[in-house]
Backbone as JSON, one array per atom type, in Angstrom:
{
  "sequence": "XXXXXXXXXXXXXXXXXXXXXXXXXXXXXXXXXXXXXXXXXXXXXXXXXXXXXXXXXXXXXXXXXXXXXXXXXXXXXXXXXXXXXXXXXXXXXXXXXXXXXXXXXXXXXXXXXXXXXXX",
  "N": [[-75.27, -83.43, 52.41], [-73.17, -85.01, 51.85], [-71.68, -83.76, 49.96], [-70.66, -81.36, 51.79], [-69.32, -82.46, 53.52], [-67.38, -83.37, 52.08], [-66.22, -80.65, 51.02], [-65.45, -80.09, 53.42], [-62.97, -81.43, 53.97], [-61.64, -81.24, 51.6], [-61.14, -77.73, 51.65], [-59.24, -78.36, 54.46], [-56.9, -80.18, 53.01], [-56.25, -77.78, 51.26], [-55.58, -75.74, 53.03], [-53.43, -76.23, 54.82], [-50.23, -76.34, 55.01], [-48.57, -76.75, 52.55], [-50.03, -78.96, 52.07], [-51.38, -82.04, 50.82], [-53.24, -84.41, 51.08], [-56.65, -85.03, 52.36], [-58.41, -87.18, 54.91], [-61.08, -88.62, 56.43], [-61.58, -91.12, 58.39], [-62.58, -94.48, 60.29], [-62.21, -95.77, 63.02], [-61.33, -98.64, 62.19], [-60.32, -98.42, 60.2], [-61.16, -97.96, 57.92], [-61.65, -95.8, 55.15], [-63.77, -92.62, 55.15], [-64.35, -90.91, 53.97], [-62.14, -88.84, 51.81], [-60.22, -86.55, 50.26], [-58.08, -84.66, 47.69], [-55.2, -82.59, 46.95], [-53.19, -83.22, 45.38], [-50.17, -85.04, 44.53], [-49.44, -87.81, 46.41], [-49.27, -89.84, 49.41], [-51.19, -93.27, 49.11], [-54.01, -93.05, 50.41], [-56.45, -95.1, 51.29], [-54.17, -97.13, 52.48], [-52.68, -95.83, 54.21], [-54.79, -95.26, 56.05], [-55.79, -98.4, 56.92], [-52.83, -98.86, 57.66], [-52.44, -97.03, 60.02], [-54.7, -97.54, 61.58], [-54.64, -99.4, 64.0], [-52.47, -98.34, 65.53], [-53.61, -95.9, 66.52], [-56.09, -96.85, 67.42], [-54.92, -97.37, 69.9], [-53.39, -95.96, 71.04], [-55.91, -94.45, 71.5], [-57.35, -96.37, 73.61], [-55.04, -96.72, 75.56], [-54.61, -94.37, 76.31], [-57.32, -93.75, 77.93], [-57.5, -95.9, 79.94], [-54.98, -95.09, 81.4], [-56.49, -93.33, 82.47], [-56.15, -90.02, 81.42], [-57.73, -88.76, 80.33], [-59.58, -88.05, 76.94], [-57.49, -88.84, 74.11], [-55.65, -86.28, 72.08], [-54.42, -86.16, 69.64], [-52.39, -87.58, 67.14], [-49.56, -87.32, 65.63], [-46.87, -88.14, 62.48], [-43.94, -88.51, 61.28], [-42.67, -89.05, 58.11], [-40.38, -90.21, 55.6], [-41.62, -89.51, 52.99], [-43.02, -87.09, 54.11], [-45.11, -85.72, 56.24], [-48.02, -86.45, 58.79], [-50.56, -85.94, 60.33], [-52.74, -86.43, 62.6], [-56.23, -86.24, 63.87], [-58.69, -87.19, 66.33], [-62.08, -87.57, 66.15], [-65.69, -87.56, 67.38], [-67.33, -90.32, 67.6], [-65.7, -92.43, 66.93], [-63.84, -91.7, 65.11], [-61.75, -90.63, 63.4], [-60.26, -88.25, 61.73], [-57.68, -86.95, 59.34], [-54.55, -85.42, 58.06], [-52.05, -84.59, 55.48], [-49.34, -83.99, 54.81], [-46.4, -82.38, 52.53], [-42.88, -82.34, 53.38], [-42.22, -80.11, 54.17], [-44.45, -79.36, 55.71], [-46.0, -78.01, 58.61], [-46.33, -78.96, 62.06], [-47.81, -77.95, 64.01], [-49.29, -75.77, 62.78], [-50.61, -77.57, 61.09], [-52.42, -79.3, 63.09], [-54.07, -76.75, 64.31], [-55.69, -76.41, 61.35], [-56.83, -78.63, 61.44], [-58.42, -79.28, 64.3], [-59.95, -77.3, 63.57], [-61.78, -77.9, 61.0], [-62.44, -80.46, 62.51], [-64.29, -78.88, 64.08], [-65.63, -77.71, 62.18], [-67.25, -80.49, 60.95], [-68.38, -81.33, 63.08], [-70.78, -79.66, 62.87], [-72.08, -80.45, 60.82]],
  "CA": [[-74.28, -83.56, 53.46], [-71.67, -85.55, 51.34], [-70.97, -82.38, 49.42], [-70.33, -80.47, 52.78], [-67.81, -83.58, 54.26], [-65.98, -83.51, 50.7], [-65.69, -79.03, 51.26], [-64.27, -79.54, 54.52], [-61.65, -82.09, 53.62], [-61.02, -80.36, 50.13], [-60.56, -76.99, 52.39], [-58.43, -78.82, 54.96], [-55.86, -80.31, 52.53], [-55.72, -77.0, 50.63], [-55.68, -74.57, 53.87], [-52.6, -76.86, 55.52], [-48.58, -75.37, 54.15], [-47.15, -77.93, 51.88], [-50.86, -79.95, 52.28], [-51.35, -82.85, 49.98], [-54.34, -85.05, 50.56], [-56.71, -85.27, 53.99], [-59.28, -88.24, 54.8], [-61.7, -89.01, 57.48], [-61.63, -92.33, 58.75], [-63.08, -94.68, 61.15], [-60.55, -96.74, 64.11], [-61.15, -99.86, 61.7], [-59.0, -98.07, 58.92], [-61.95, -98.04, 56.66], [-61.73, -94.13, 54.58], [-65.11, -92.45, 54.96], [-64.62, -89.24, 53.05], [-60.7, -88.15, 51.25], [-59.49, -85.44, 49.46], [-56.27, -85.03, 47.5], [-54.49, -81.82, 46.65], [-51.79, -83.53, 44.27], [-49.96, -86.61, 43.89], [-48.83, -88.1, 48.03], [-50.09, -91.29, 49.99], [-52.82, -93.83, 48.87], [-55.12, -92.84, 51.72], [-56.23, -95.99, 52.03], [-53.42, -97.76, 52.71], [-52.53, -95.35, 55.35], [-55.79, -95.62, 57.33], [-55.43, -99.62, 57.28], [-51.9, -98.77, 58.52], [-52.57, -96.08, 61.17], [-56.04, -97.58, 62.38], [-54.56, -100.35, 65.13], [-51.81, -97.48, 66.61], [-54.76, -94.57, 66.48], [-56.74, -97.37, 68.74], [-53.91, -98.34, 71.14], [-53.8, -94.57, 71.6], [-56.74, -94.19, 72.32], [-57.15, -97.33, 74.88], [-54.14, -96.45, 76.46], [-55.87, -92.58, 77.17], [-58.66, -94.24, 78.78], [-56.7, -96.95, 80.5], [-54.25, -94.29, 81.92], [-57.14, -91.68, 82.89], [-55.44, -89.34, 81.07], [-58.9, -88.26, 78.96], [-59.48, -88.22, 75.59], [-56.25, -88.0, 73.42], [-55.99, -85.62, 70.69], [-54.18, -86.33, 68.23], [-51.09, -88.35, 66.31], [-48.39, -87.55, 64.49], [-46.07, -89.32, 62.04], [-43.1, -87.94, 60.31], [-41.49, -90.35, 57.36], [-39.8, -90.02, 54.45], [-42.26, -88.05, 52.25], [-43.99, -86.33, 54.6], [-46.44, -85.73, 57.56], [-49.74, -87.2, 58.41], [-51.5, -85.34, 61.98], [-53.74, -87.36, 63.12], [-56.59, -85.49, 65.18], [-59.9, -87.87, 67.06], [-63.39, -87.24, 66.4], [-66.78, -88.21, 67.91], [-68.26, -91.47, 67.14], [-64.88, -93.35, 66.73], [-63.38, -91.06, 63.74], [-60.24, -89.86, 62.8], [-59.41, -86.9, 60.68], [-56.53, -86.69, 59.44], [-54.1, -84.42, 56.76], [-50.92, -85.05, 54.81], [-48.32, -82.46, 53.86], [-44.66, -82.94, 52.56], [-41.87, -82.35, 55.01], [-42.18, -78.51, 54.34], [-45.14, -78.88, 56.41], [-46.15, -77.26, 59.71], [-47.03, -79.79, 62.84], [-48.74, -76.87, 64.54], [-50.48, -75.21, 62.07], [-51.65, -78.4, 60.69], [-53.27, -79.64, 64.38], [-54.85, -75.75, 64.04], [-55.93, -76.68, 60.52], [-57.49, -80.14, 62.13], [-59.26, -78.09, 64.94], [-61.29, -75.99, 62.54], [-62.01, -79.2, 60.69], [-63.74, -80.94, 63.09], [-65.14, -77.87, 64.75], [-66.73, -77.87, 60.78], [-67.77, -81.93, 61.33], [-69.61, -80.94, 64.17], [-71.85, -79.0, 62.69], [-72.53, -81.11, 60.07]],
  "C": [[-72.94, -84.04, 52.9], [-70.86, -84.06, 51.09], [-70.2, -81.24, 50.55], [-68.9, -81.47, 53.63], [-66.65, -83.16, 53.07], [-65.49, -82.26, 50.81], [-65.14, -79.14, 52.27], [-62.92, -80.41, 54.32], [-60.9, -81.59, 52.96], [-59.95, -78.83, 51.0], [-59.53, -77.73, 53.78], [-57.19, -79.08, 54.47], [-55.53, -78.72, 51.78], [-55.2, -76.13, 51.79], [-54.09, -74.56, 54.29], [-51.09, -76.53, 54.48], [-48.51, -76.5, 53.47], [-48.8, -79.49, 52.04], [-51.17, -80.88, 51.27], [-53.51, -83.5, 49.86], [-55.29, -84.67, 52.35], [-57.9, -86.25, 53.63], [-60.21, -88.35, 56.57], [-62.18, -90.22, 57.24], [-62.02, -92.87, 59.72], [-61.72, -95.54, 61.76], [-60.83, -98.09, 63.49], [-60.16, -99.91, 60.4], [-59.79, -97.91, 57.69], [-62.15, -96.12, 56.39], [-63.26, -94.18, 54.26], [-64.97, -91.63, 53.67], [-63.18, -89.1, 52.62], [-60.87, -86.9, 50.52], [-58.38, -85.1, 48.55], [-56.43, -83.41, 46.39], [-53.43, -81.65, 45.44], [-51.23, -85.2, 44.88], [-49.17, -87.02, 45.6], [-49.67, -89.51, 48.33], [-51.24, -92.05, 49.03], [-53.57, -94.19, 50.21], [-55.61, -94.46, 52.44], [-55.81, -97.23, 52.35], [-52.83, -97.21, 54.22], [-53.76, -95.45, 56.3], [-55.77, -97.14, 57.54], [-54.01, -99.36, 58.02], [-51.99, -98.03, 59.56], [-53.59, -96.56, 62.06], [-55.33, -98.07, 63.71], [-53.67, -98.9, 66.08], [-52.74, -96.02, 67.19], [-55.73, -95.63, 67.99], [-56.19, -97.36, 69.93], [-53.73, -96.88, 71.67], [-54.62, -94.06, 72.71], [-57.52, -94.91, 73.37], [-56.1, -97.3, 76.01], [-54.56, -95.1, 77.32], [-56.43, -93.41, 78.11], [-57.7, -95.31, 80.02], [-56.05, -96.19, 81.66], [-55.09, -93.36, 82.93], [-56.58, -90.61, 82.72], [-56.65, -88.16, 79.67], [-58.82, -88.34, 77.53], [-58.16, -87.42, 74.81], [-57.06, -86.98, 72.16], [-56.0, -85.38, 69.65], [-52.84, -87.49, 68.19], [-50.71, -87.59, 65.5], [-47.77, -88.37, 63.64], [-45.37, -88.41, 60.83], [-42.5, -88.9, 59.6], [-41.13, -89.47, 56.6], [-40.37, -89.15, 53.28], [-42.97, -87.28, 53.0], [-44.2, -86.37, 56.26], [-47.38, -85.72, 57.44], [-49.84, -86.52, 59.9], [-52.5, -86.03, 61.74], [-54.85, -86.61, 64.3], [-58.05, -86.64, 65.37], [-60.93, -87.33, 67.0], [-64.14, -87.97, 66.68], [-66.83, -89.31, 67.06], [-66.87, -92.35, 66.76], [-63.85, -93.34, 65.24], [-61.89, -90.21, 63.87], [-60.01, -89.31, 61.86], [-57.71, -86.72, 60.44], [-55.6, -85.85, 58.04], [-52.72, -84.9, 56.64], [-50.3, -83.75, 54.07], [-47.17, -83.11, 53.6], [-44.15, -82.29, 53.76], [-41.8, -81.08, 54.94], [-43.51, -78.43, 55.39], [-44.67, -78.78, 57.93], [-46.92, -78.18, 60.88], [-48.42, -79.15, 63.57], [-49.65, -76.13, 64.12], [-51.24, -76.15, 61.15], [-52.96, -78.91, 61.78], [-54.14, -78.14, 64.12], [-55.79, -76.13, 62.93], [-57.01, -77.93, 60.97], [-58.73, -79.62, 63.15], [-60.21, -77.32, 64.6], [-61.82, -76.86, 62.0], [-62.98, -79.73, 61.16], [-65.23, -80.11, 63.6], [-66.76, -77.9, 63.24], [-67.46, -79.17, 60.75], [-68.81, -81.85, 62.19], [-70.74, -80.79, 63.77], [-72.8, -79.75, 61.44], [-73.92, -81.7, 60.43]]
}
């Protein structure tokens, strides 16, 4: 099963325009599974930084009745990170430079989990 988490990440960061690294993480910030494409983020530094606003997200959804969110964004200075929500309290997420694609990364994310699933 590892070997099949590490192929969909691996294929995730490669699939994604301008994709760097991708990681699946839990809402405590702790990296289950990464990937890396080339030289961008230290993964986990970004899931300790993203975990608390990925929660407040997704407490605010619920809170709101607004159903389960779907994802995050975050555009800085080197890049973009999409942020998409999976079962059991998981977050997928991918990293491109600023040549990337918001839309065809969330697509990219989408197939992803759809692959998690089945796991």
């Amino acid at each position: 099963m590892a070997a099949d988490l590490e192929g969909t990440l691996a294929d995730l960061a490669r699939t994604v325009r301008s994709g760097q690294r991708a990681v699946l993480m839990d809402l405590d910030g702790v990296p289950i599974e990464q990937a890396a494409q080339g030289p961008g983020a230290d993964l986990e530094s970004v899931a300790a930084e993203y975990a608390a606003p990925l929660r407040q997200a997704q407490s605010l959804a619920a809170e709101l009745e607004l159903g389960a969110p779907l994802g995050y964004s975050v555009r800085g200075t080197g890049g973009l990170f999409v942020f998409a929500f999976a079962p059991g309290d998981l977050v997928l997420a991918v990293e491109a430079d600023s040549a990337g694609l918001r839309g065809q990364m969330r697509q990219a994310l989408i197939r992803a989990l759809g692959q998690l699933r089945d796991l």
